[in-house]
Steps between C-alpha positions, in 0.01 A plus 500: 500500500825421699312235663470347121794522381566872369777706620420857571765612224297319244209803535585793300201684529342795215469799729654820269658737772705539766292391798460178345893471478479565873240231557674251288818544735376481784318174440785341370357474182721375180417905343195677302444588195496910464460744207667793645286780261145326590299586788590883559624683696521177702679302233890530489755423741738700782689721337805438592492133455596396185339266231833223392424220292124548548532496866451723776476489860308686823678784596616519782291734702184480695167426399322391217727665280298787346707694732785459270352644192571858468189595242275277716624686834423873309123363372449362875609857645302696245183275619518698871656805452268801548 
């Protein structure tokens, strides 16, 4: 697309959750569109980066970012705990 014209910012893709925040970034992409209560427990953003003016941002932390969602992190543990 670049090659025609279209500047990487002008993508703002539909992706719903936090991994596609983190994909968006590190593209270089203009943003995505996200409903933060769809696509559960996946949906939502890090918890302690907040929502302003109907943006967010990655956290800063490694990984995908599921890592930084406290209710996400329990379910994971519960998954392969004995």
């Amino acid at each position: 697309m670049e090659a025609n014209g279209w500047s990487r910012r002008d993508f703002q893709p539909h992706g719903g959750h936090l991994f596609s925040l983190h994909i968006a970034a590190a593209l270089g992409l203009g943003g995505c569109e996200a409903n933060p209560h769809n696509f559960q427990p996946f949906g939502g953003f890090a918890d302690d980066v907040p929502v302003e003016n109907g943006q967010t941002r990655p956290p800063e932390a490694p990984g995908i970012g599921f890592e930084t969602r406290g209710a996400l992190i329990d379910l994971f543990h519960g998954l392969v705990r004995d």
